[in-house]
C-alpha positions in Angstrom: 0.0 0.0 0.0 1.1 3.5 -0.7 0.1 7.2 0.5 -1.3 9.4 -1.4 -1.8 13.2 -0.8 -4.7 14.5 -2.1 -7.1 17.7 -3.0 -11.1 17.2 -3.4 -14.5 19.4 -3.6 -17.4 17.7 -1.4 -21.0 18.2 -2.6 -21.1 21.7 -0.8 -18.2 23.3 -3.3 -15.8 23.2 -0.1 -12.5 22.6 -0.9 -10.9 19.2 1.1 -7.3 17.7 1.5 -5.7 14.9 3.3 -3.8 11.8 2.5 -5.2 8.4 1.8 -3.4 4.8 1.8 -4.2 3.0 -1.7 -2.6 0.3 -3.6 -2.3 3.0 -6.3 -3.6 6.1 -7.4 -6.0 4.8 -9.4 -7.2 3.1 -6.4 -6.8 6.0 -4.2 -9.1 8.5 -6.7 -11.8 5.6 -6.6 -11.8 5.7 -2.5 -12.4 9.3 -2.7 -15.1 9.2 -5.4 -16.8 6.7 -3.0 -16.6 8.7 -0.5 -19.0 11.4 -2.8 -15.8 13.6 -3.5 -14.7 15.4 -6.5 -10.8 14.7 -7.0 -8.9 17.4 -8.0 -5.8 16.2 -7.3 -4.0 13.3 -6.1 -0.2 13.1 -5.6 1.8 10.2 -4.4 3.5 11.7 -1.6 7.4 12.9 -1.8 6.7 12.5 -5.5 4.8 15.2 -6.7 8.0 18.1 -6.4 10.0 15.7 -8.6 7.3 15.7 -11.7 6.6 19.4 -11.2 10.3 20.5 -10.9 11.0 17.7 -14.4 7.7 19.2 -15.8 8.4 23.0 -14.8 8.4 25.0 -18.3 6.9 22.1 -19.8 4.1 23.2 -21.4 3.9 27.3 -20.1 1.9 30.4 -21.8 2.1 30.1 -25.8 2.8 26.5 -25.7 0.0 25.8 -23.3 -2.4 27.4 -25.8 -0.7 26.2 -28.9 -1.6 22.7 -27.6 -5.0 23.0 -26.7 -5.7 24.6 -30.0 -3.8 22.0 -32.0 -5.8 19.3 -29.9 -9.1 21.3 -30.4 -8.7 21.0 -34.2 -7.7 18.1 -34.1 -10.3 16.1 -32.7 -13.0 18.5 -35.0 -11.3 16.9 -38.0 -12.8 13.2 -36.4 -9.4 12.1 -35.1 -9.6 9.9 -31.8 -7.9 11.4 -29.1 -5.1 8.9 -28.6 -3.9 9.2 -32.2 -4.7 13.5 -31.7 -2.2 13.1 -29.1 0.6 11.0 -31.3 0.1 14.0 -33.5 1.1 16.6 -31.4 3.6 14.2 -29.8 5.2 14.0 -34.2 5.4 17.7 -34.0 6.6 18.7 -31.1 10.6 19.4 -30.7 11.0 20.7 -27.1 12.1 17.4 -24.8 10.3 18.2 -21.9 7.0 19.1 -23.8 7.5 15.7 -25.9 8.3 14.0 -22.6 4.5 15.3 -21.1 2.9 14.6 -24.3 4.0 11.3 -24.0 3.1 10.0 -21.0 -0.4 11.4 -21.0 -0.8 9.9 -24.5 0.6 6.8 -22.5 -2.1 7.4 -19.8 -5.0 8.0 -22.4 -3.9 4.7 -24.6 -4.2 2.5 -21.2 -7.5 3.7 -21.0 -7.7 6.7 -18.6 -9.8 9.8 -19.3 -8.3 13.0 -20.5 -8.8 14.9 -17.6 -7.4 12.1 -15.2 -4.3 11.8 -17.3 -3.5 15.5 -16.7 -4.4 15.2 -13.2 -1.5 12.8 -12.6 1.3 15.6 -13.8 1.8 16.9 -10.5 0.7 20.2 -11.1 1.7 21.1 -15.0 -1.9 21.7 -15.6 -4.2 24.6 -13.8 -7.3 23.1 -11.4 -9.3 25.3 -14.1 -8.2 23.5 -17.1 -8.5 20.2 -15.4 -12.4 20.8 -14.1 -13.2 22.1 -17.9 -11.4 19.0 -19.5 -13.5 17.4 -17.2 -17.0 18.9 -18.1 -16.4 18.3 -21.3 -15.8 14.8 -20.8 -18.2 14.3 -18.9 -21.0 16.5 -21.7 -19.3 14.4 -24.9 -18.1 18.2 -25.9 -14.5 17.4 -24.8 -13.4 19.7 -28.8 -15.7 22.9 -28.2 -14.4 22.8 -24.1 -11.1 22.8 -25.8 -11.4 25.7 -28.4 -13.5 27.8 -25.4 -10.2 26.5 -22.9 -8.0 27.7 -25.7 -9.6 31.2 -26.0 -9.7 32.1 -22.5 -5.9 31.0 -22.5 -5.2 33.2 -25.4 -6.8 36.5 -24.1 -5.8 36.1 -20.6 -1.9 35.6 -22.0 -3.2 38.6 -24.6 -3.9 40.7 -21.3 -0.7 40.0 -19.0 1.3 40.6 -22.1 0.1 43.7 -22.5 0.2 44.6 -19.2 3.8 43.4 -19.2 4.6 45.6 -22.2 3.5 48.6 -21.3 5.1 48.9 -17.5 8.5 48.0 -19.4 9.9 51.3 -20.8 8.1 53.2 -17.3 10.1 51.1 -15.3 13.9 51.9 -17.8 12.7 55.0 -17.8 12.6 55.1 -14.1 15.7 52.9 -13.6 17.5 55.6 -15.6 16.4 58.7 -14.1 16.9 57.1 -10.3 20.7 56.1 -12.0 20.9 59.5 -13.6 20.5 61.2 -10.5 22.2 59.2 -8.1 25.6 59.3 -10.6 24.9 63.0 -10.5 24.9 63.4 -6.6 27.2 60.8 -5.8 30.2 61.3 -7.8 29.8 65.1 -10.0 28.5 67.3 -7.6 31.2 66.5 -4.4 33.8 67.3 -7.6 32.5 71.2 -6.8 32.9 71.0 -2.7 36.6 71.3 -3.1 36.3 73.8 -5.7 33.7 76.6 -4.2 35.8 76.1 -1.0 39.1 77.4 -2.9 37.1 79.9 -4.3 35.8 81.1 -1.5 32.4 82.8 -2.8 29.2 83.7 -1.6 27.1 79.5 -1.3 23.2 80.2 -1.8 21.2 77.8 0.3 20.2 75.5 -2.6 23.6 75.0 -3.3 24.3 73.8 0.1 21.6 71.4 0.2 22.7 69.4 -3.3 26.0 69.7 -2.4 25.3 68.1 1.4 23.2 65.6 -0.6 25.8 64.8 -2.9 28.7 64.7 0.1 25.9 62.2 1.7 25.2 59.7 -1.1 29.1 59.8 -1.7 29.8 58.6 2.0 26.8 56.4 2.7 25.5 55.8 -0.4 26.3 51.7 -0.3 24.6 51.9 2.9 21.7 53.4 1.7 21.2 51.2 -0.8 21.7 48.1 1.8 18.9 50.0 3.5 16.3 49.9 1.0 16.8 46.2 -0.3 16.6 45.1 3.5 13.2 46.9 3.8 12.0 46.0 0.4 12.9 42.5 2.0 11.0 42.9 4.8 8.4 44.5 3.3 8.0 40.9 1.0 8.8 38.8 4.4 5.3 40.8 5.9 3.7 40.2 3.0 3.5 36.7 3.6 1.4 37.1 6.2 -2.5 36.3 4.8 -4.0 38.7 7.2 -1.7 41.6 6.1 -1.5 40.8 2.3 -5.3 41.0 2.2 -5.3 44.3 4.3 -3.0 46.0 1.5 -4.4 45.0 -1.3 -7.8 46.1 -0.4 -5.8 49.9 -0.1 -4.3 49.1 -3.5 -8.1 48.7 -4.9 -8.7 52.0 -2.7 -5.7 54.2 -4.2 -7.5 56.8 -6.7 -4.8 56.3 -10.0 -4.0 52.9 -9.9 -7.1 51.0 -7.8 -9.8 51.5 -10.5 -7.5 50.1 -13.3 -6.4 47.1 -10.8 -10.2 46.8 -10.5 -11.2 46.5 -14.1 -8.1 43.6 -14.3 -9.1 41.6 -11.9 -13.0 41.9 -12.6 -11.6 41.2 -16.5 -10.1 37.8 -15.2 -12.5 36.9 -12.5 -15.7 36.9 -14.8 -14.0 34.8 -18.0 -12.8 32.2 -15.6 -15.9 31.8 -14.1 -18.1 33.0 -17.2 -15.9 30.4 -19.1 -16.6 27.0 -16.1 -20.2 28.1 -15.9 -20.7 27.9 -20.0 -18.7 24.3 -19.8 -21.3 23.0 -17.4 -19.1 23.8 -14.0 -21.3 23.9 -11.5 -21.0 27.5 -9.7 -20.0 26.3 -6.3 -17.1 24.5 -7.5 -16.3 27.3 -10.5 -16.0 29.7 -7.7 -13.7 27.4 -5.7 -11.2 27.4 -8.4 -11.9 31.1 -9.7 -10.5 31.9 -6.4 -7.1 30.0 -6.8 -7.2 32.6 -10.5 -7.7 35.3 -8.6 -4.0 37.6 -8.2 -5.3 39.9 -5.2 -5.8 38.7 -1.8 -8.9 41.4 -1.0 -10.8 39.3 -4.2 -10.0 36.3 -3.0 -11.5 36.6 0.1 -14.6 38.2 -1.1 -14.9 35.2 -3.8 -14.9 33.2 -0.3 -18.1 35.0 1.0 -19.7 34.8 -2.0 -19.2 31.3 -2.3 -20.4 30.9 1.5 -23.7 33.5 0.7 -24.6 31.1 -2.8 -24.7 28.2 -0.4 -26.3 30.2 1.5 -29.2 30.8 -1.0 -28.1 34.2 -1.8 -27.7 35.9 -5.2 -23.6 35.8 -7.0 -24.3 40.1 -7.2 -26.0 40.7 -3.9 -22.7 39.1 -2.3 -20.2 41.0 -4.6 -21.9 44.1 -3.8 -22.0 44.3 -0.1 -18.7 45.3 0.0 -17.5 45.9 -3.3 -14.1 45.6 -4.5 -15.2 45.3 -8.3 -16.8 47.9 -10.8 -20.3 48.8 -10.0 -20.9 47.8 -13.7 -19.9 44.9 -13.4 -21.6 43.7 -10.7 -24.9 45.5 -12.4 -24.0 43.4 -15.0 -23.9 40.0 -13.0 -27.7 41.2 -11.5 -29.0 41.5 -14.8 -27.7 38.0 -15.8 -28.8 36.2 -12.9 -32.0 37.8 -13.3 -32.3 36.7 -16.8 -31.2 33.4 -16.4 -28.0 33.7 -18.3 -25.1 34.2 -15.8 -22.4 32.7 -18.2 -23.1 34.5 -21.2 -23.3 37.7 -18.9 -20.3 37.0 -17.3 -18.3 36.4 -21.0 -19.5 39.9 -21.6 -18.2 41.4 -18.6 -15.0 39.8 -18.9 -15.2 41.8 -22.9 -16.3 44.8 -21.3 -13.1 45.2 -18.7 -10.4 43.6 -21.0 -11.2 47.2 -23.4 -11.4 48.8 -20.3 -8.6 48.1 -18.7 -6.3 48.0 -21.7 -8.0 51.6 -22.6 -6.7 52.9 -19.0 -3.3 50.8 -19.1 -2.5 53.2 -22.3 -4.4 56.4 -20.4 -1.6 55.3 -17.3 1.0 55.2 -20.3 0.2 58.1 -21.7 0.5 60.4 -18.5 3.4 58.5 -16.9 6.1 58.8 -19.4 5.7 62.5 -19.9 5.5 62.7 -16.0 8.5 61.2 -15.6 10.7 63.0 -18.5 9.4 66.1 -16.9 10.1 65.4 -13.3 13.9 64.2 -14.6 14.5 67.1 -16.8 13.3 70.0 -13.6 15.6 67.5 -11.0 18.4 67.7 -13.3 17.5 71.2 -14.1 17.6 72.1 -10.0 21.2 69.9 -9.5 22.6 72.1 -12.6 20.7 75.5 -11.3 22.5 74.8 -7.5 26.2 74.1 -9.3 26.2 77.2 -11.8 24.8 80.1 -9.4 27.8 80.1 -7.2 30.0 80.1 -10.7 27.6 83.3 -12.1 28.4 84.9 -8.9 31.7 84.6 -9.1 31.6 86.0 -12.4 29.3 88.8 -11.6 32.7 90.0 -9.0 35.5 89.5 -11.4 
C-alpha cells in the first residue's frame, strides 16, 4: 500500500485535503469518489516536487495554448484522441513538452480519461483546465471545451502581455532617471565642494543642500542602498502574512490612480474564468472554488470566499459581490442583470469583454500620462542639481 496526498470538492463546493493509503492512485481516486468527492488532485507523496520540478516549463503560456488549439482541431477533423495526441507528440521538438505529451498519451492509450491523465502531472496543468477538460468529458463536448479553454488562455496571455509591455519602458525610464540622478549626486556634484571652497564665494542655500546631498550619497550611499533592499525584503517577508497581504491589497483597490484600473483587471479575469466553467457545465460552487485559486489579489479572493459561502447560503452571485465591493459597479450591475435573466455565463463572458477594453483603454491612459511625467520630473531634478552648481560660478563671475 502507498500514500497518497490529495485535493477534493465535497457536494457543498468546499474545498478538502488529506492523505489516503491506496494500492495506487488509481485506487486512491476511486476511495475518494466513494466517498461522494470530487478529486482534484492526487499526488503520491514525496513525489509530486520531482514531476513538477522535471515538468516545470513544460508546457507554459504560448505553448499551453498552442496545444489546446492543436488538440481542439484536431479532434473536429474526427481524429480519436489517442492518435490527436501521437500527432502533437510528431510535431513537437522541445524534450520536456515531448516528454509530457508522451506520457499522458501513455495514460490515455491504457485507457484513462483526458482529464485524469492530466491530473497525474503533478501540477503542470491549472485546477481550471482540469475541471473544464473534465466537463467536457463528462457533456461528450470534450473539442468545443477545448477551443473555449484555448480562448480564454489566449486572451488572458493577450492581457498580461500587454500589461507586461507597457510597464516596461516606465520602469527603464525610471531605472535611468533614479541612476541619472544618483551618478549626479554621488560622484559630479562632491567634484564642486573642493572647488567653491578654494574659491571662496558667496554659497546660496540651494547650493548647500545638493551639495550636502551629494557629500551624503558619496559617503553612505552603499549603505543606503543596503537600507532599501533590506526593507524591500521585509516589506515581502510581511507580505506573507495572509491577514496583512489581504489588508494592503484592499488599499491598492482604494488608491485613486492605480485602484480602478487594478479593478477592471481583476473583474476582467474573475468573470472569463468563471463565465468560461459556468458555459462548460461547472457547476457554480465549485467554479467559484477554483476562480478563487485565479484570482492575483488577496482582497478578491477573500470576497470570492463570502460569495461562495452566501450562494450556499441561498443568496444571489451580485447581492454578495456588492456588499462590499471591491469590483466595478458595472460589473456587478452586470452579474444582477444576468442572474435575473437566467444567463449568468453568457453575462459574465460579456463582462470579462467589457473590462479587458477597459482596462487595456486605462493601461494606455496610465501610459500616456506616466512617461511625460516622468521625462518632466527628470528634466526640472536635473535642471535644480545644474541650477545649484552654476549660481555660485555666475556669482563669481558677476565680482570679477
Amino acid at each position: 500500500m502507498a500514500h497518497f496526498k490529495y485535493r477534493a470538492l465535497d457536494n457543498d463546493g468546499a474545498s478538502q485535503q488529506g492523505s489516503i493509503e491506496a494500492p495506487d492512485q488509481q485506487g486512491a481516486v476511486a476511495l475518494l469518489q466513494k466517498r461522494g468527492l470530487l478529486v482534484v488532485q492526487v499526488d503520491a507523496l514525496g513525489g509530486p516536487g520531482l514531476r513538477r520540478a522535471l515538468n516545470r516549463g513544460a508546457l507554459n503560456g504560448a505553448a499551453l495554448v498552442s496545444f489546446t488549439q492543436q488538440l481542439a482541431t484536431l479532434l473536429g477533423a474526427g481524429q480519436p484522441l489517442e492518435r490527436s495526441l501521437g500527432i502533437l507528440l510528431k510535431q513537437t521538438q522541445a524534450p520536456k513538452a515531448h516528454a509530457l505529451i508522451e506520457r499522458i498519451r501513455e495514460q490515455v492509450k491504457a485507457g484513462k480519461p483526458l482529464s485524469q491523465a492530466l491530473e497525474e502531472e503533478g501540477g503542470q496543468f491549472s485546477t481550471l483546465y482540469i475541471s473544464m477538460v473534465r466537463a467536457g468529458e463528462a457533456g461528450g463536448a470534450l473539442e468545443n471545451t477545448l477551443r473555449q479553454l484555448s480562448d480564454y488562455l489566449e486572451r488572458s496571455q493577450t492581457l498580461r502581455g500587454e500589461v507586461i509591455n507597457a510597464l516596461i519602458y516606465p520602469a527603464f525610464l525610471i531605472v535611468g532617471v533614479l541612476g541619472s540622478l544618483a551618478l549626479l549626486l554621488a560622484y559630479v556634484v562632491p567634484q564642486f565642494v573642493p572647488i567653491f571652497r578654494d574659491l571662496g564665494v558667496p554659497i546660496p542655500l540651494i547650493t548647500q543642500v545638493i551639495l550636502a546631498l551629494g557629500e551624503f550619497l558619496s559617503a553612505w550611499g552603499l549603505m543606503v542602498l543596503a537600507g532599501f533592499i533590506v526593507v524591500v525584503w521585509g516589506t515581502a517577508i510581511a507580505l506573507r502574512d495572509p491577514a496583512r497581504r489581504q489588508r494592503n491589497d484592499r488599499r491598492l483597490l482604494r488608491i485613486k490612480v492605480i485602484g480602478p484600473l487594478l479593478q477592471r483587471i481583476e473583474a476582467a479575469r474573475l468573470a472569463r474564468t468563471l463565465g468560461t466553467l459556468l458555459s462548460n457545465g461547472v457547476a457554480l460552487l465549485q467554479a467559484l472554488q477554483i476562480v478563487r485559486q485565479v484570482c492575483s489579489n488577496r482582497a478578491v479572493v477573500a470576497q470570492v470566499e463570502h460569495a461562495t459561502e452566501w450562494v450556499k447560503g441561498g443568496g444571489t452571485l451580485s447581492s454578495a459581490f456588492g456588499q462590499q465591493p471591491l469590483l466595478p459597479e458595472l460589473a456587478i450591475q452586470m452579474i444582477d442583470v444576468g442572474e435575473q435573466a437566467g444567463e449568468l455565463d453568457s453575462m459574465l463572458l460579456k463582462v470579462a469583454e467589457v473590462f479587458d477594453v477597459e482596462a487595456k483603454r486605462g493601461i494606455d491612459r496610465l501610459l500616456a500620462a506616466l512617461v511625460p511625467s516622468l521625462t518632466v520630473v527628470m528634466a526640472v531634478m536635473v535642471a535644480v542639481i545644474m541650477l545649484a552648481i552654476m549660481l555660485p560660478l555666475m556669482s563669481l563671475t558677476s565680482n570679477i
